[in-house]
N, C-alpha and C positions, 0 to 999 in steps of 0.2 A: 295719279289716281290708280288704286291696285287691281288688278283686273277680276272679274267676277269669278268664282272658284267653287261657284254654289253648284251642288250634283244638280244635272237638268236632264229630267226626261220628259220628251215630248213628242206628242204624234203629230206630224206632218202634215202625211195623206195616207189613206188609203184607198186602194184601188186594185179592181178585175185586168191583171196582165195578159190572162193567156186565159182561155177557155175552149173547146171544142167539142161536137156531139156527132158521132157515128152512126151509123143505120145501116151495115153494110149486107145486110140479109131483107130489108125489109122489102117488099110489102109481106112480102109470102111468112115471116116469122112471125110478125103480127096476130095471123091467124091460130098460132099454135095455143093450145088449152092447157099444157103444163104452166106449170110454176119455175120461174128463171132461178137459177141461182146469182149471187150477187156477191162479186170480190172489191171491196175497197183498202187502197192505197193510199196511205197519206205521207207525205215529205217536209221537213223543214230547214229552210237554208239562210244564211244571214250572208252579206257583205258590204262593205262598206262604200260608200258613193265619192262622200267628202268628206274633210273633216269632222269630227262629231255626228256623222250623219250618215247614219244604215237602213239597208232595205231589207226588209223580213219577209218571206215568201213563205206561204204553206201552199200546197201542192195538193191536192187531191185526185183518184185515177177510180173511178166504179165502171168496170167490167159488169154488165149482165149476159147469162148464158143461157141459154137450152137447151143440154146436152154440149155440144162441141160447137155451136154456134153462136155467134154472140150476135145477142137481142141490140143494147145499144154497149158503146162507149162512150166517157164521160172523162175530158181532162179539164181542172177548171188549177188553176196562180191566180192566186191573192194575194197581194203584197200589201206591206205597207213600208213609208218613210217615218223613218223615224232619230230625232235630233237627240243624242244621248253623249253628256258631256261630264268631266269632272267625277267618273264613278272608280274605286278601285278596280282594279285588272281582273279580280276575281268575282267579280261581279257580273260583270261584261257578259261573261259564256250565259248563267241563269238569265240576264234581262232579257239576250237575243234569244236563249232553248227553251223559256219559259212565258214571259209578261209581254213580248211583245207577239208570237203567237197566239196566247189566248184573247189579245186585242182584234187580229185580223180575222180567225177561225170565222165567229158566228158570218161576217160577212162572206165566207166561203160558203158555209152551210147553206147558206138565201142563194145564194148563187146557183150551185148544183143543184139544191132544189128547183129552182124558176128554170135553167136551162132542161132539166129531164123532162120538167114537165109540157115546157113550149115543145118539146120531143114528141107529145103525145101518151105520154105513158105517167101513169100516179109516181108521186113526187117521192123523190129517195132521200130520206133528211138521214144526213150523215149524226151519228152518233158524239154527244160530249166525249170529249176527250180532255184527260189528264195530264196536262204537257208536262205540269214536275214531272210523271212516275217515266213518263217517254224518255225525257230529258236526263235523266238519272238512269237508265238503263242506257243510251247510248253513251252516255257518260263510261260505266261500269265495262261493257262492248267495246270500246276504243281502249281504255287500261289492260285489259284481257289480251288484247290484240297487241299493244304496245310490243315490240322486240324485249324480250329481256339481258341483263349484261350478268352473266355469270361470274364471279370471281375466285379461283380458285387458293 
């Protein structure tokens, strides 16, 4: 019997890795009447577990400030497992920098929202993001970067 050779992609699990929430000015920051400014950080990483079978993490990092002090921080990993077997090599880099990110994201976005706001402070929905245009520019960024071999 020939073994099965059919592309399979499939989601596993996904799941909240890591998350954390700061306060390291509070109570007294609390009270300030400005308007925080707000830096978010987003990461994505693949590797592989087992056979056919990767974990895709996006990262997200929201810093709020007020002036030089920060109101909270917010580190939240969401992963997911994911069974992907039988696809060309070139494929591989798009399904982990593209399809399987925008699988786990929204459940990032619920995430850091719900944590800010068990924080006490109105909820920070992080922004849709375009993982092609991401993923194609770190693409473009790593080529750039590649060493070149000069030949004379």
């Amino acid at each position: 019997m020939a073994e099965n050779q059919e592309p399979t992609f499939q989601i596993q699990r996904v799941y909240l890795k890591e998350a954390s929430l700061e306060q390291p000015n509070s109570p007294a920051i609390l009270l300030e009447q400005e308007q925080p400014s707000v830096d978010i950080q987003l990461g994505v990483e693949a590797s592989p577990v087992a056979e056919g079978i990767f974990e895709v993490c996006v990262t997200a990092t929201v810093t709020t400030k007020i002036k030089d002090r920060t109101v909270f921080l917010v580190e939240a990993k969401q992963a997911g497992i994911f069974e992907i077997r039988n696809l060309p090599q070139d494929q591989m880099g798009p399904i982990m920098g593209i399809a399987c990110p925008q699988i786990v994201y929204p459940y990032l976005r619920s995430n850091v929202a719900d944590l800010v706001q068990r924080g006490g402070f109105p909820p920070v929905h992080l922004a849709e993001i375009n993982f092609q245009a991401m993923y194609e520019q770190q693409q473009a960024q790593a080529e750039q970067d590649a060493p070149r071999i000069v030949t004379q």
